[in-house]
C-alpha positions as CSV (number, residue, x, y, z in Angstrom):
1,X,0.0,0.0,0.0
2,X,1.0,3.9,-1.1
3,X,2.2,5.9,1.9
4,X,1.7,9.6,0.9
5,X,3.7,12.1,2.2
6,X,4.0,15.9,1.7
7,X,7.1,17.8,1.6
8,X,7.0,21.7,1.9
9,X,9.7,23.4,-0.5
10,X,10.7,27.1,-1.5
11,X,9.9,27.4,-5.5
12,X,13.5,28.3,-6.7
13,X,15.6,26.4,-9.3
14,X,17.9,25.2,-6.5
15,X,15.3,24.0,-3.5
16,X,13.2,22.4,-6.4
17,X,15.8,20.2,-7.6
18,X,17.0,19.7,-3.8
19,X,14.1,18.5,-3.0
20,X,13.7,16.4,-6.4
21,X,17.1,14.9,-5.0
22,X,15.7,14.0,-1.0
23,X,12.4,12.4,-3.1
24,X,15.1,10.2,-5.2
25,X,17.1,8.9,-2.0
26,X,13.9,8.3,-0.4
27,X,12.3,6.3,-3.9
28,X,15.0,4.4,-3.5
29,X,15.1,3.5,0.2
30,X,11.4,3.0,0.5
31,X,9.7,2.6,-3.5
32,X,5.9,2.3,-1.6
33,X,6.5,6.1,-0.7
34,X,4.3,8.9,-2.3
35,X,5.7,12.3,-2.2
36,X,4.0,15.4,-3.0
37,X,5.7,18.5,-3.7
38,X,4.2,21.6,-1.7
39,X,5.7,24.9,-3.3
40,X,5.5,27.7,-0.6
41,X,6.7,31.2,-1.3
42,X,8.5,32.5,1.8
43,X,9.5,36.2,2.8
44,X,12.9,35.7,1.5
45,X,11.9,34.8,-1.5
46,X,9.8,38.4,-1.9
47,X,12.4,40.3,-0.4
48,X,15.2,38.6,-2.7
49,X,12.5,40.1,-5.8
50,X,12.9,43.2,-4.9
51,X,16.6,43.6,-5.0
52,X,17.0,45.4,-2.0
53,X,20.5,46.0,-0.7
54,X,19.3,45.4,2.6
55,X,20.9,42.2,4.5
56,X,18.1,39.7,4.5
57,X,18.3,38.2,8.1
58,X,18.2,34.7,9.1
59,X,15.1,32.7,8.4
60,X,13.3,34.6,6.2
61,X,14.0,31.5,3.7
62,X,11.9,29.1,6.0
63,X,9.0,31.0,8.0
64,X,6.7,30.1,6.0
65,X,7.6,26.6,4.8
66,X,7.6,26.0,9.0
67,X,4.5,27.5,10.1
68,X,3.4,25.0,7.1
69,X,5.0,22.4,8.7
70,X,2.9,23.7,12.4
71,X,-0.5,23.7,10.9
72,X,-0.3,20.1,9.2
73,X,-0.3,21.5,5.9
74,X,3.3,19.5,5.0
75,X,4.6,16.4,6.3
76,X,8.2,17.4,6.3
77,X,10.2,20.2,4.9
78,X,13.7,20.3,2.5
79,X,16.1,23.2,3.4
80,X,19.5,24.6,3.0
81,X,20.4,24.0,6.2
82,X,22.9,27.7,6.1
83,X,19.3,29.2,5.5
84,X,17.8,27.7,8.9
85,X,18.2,29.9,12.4
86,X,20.5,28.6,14.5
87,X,17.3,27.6,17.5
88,X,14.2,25.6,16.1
89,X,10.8,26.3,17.4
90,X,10.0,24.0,19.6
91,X,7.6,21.8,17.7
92,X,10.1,21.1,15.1
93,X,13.3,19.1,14.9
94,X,15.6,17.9,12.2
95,X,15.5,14.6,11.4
96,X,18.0,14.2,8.8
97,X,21.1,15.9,7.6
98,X,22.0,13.5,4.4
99,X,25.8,13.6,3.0
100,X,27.0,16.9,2.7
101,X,27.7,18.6,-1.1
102,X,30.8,20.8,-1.2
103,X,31.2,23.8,1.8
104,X,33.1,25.4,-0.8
105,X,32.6,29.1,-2.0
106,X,33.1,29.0,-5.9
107,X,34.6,31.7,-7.7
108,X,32.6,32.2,-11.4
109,X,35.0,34.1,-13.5
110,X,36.6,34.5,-17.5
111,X,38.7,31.5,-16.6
112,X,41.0,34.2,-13.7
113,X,41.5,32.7,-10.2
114,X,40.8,35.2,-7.3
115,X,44.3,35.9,-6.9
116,X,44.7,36.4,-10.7
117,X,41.8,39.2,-11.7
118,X,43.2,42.2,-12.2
119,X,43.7,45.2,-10.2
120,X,40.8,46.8,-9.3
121,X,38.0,44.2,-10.8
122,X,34.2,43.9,-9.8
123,X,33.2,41.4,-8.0
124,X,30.2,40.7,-7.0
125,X,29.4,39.3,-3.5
126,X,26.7,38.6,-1.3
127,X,26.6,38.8,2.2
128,X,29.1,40.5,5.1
129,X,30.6,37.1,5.3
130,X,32.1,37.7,1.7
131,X,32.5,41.1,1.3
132,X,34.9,41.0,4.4
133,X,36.9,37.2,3.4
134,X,37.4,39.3,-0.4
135,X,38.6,42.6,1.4
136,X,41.3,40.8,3.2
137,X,42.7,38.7,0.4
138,X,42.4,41.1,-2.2
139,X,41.1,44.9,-1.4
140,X,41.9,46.1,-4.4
141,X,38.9,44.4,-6.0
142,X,36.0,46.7,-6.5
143,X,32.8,44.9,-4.7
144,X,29.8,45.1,-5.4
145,X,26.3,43.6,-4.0
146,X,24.7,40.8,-5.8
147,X,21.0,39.4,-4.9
148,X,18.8,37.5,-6.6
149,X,19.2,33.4,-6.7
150,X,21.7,31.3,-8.7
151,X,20.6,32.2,-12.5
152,X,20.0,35.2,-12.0
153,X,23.3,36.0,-10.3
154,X,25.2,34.0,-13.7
155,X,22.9,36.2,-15.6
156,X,24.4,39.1,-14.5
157,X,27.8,38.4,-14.6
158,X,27.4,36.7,-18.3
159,X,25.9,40.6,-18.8
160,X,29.2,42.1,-17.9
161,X,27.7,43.7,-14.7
162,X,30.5,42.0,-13.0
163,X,34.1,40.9,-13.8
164,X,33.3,37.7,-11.5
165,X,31.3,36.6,-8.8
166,X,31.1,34.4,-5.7
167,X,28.8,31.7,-5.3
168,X,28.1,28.5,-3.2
169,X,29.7,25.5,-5.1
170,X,26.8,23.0,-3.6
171,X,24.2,25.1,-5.0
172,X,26.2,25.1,-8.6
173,X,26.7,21.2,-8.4
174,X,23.3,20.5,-7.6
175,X,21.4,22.6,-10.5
176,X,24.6,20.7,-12.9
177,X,26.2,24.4,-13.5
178,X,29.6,23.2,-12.0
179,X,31.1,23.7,-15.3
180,X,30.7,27.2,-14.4
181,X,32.9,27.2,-11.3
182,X,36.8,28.4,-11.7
183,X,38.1,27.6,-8.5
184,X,36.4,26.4,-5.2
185,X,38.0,28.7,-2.3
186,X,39.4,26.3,0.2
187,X,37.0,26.1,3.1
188,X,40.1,26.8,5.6
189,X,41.1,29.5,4.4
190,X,37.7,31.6,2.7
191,X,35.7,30.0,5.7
192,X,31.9,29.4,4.4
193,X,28.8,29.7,6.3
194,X,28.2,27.6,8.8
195,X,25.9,24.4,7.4
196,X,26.5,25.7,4.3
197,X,26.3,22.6,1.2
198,X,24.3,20.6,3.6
199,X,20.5,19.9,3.4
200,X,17.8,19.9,6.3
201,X,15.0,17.5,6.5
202,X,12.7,19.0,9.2
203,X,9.6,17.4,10.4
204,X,7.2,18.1,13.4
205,X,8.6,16.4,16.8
206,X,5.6,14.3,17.1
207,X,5.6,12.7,13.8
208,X,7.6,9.9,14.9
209,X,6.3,8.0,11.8
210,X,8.0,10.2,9.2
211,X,11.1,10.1,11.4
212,X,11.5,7.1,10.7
213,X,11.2,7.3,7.0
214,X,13.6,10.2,7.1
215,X,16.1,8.9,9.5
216,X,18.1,6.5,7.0
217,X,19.2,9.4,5.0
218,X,20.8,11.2,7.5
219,X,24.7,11.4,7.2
220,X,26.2,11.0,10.9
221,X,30.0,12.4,10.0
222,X,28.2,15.7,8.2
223,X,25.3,15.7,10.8
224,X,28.2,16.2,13.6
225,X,30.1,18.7,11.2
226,X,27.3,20.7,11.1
227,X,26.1,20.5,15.1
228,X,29.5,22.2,15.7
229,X,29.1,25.1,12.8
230,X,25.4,25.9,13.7
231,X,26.9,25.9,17.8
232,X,28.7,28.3,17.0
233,X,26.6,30.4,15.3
234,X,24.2,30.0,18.2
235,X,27.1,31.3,20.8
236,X,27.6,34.5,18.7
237,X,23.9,34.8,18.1
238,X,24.8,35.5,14.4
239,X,22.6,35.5,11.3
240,X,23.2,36.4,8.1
241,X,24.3,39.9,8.7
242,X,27.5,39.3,11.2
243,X,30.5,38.2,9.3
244,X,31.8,34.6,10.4
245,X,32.0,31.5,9.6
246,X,32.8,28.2,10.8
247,X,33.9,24.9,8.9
248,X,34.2,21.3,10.7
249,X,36.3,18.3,8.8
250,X,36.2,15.1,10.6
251,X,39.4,12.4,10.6
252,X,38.9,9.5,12.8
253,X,37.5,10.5,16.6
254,X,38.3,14.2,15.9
255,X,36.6,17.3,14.8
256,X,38.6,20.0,13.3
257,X,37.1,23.5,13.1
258,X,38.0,26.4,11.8
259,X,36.5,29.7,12.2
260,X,36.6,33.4,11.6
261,X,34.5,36.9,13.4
262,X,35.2,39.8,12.2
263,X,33.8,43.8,13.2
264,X,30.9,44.8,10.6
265,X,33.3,47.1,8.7
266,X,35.5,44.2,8.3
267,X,38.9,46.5,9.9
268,X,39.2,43.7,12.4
269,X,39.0,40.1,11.9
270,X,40.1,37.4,14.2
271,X,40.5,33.6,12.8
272,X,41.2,30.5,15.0
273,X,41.7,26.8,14.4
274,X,40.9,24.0,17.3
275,X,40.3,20.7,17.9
276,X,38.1,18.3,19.5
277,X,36.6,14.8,20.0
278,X,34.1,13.8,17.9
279,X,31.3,13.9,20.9
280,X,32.3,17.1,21.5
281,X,30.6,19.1,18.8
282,X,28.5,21.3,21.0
283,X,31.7,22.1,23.1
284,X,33.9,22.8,20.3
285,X,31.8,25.3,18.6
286,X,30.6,27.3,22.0
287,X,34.2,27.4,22.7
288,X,35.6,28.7,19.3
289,X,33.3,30.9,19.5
290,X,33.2,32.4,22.7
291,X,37.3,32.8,21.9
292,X,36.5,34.9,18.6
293,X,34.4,37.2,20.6
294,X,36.8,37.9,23.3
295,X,39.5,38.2,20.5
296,X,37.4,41.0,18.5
297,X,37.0,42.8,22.1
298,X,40.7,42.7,23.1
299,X,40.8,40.3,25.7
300,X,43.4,37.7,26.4
C-alpha cells in the first residue's frame, strides 16, 4: 500500500531540484513512498524580488515553509540547512542531515583565479561574510552587491555587470552548473557559512512515523560537522548579517574547526583553528566561538 507524504519546498531552481534529490534517496530507500511537492513562497523569496540592498536576516528562507510544517499542511520540509536559524521552534526538529555537497565558495570568472583578476575588478558578493573574506585577500577588488538566486546572479555576470562573482559550489553542483565554477576557495582559508552545502530534513517532533522514513538518509559524519558550525553560530547569536563562519572536517574521533569573526566594517577580523573529540561538537563550537568574541573585544 502507497504511503503519501507531503514535503514543503521554496519554489526556486535550487530547492526544487533539492528536494527532487531528497524524493530520489527516499524512492530508493522505500519505492511504496508517495511524495508530493508543496511549493510555498516565503519572505525571503519576496524580499530577494525586490533587489534590496538590505541584509536579508536569518530565516526569512523558512517562516513560511515552518508554520506550514505547524499547521499540518506538509509532512516534512527540505532546506538549505545555512538558511535555517540557529534555535528551532520548539515543535520542530531535524531529522536528517543526508551527506554533505561541497562547503566550498566557488569563484565564477573568465577562466581568472581570485588571486589572478586584475587590479581593481568587480566582484560581485553577497553577504558580510564575503565582502569582508574578499577585502582581506584582495582589497583592491571593486565589490559590489549581488541578490537574486543562482541564475540570476550568472545572468548578470554573463551581462558584464561583474568581472566575476562568488557563489556557493553545492548550489552550482546541484542545479549541474559546476562547469561554471573556476576555482572552489578552500574552506580553511575563505571559511563558508556555517551548514552551508548541507541539506535539512525537518519534520514536526511528534511525527515519529515520518522520522523514521527520514532517518536512514541522514549522514552521521556531516550531521556532527554541522552540530558544531550551527553551535557556533548560536554562541555569537549570528545571522546572516555578522560576518563569520565556521567549517568542521572530521578524521577519525576528531573534529577540526575552523572559524573566523570579524567587526561589521570588516577592519578587524580574528580567525582560529581547534580541535576536539568527535562527541564534543556542542563544546567545540561554544568554545571557538566564545574565543573569537573575546579576541574581536581585546581580551586575552
Amino acid at each position: 500500500m502507497k504511503r503519501t507524504l507531503r514535503v514543503g519546498t521554496r519554489g526556486s531552481a535550487l530547492a526544487i531540484a533539492q528536494t527532487k534529490q531528497v524524493i530520489t534517496f527516499l524512492g530508493k530507500l522505500n519505492p511504496s513512498l508517495d511524495i508530493e511537492t508543496i511549493i510555498i513562497r516565503t519572505t525571503g523569496d519576496t524580499q530577494s524580488q525586490q533587489q534590496s540592498n538590505n541584509i536579508i536576516t536569518k530565516g526569512v528562507f523558512v517562516k513560511e515553509i515552518e508554520e506550514a510544517l505547524l499547521s499540518k499542511s506538509v509532512d516534512f520540509a527540505v532546506h538549505s540547512l545555512k538558511d535555517l536559524p540557529s534555535e528551532l521552534s520548539p515543535e520542530l526538529e531535524i531529522a536528517a542531515i543526508p551527506r554533505r555537497e561541497s562547503p566550498c565558495d566557488a569563484l565564477i570568472s573568465h577562466s581568472l583565479a581570485l588571486n589572478d583578476l586584475p587590479f581593481g575588478s568587480i566582484i560581485g558578493v553577497g553577504g558580510p561574510r564575503r565582502m569582508v573574506l574578499i577585502q582581506n585577500v584582495r582589497p583592491d577588488l571593486r565589490m559590489e552587491p549581488i541578490r537574486g538566486n543562482v541564475d540570476t546572479r550568472l545572468r548578470k555576470w554573463r551581462e558584464g555587470h561583474y568581472d566575476a562573482i562568488i557563489l556557493a559550489a553545492a548550489g552550482l553542483k546541484r542545479l549541474g552548473l559546476e562547469k561554471n565554477i573556476v576555482e572552489e576557495l578552500p574552506p580553511t582559508e575563505f571559511i563558508p557559512s556555517p551548514g552551508q552545502g548541507a541539506l535539512a530534513l525537518e519534520i514536526r517532533k511528534d511525527s515519529t512515523d515520518v522520522h523514521s522514513i527520514l532517518e536512514p538518509l541522514d549522514h552521521p559524519h556531516s550531521h556532527i560537522a554541522v552540530t558544531a558550525e550551527r553551535c557556533f553560530q548560536s554562541a555569537l547569536g549570528s545571522g546572516c548579517s555578522i560576518p563569520a563562519g565556521a567549517y568542521v572536517s572530521i578524521e577519525g574521533e576528531m573534529l577540526s574547526m575552523h572559524a573566523f569573526l570579524a567587526t561589521q566594517d570588516g577592519v578587524k577580523i580574528v580567525r582560529t583553528h581547534r580541535s576536539d573529540h568527535i562527541l564534543k561538537a556542542h563544546e567545540l563550537g561554544n568554545r571557538i566561538a566564545r574565543e573569537l568574541m573575546d579576541g574581536i573585544e581585546g581580551k586575552n
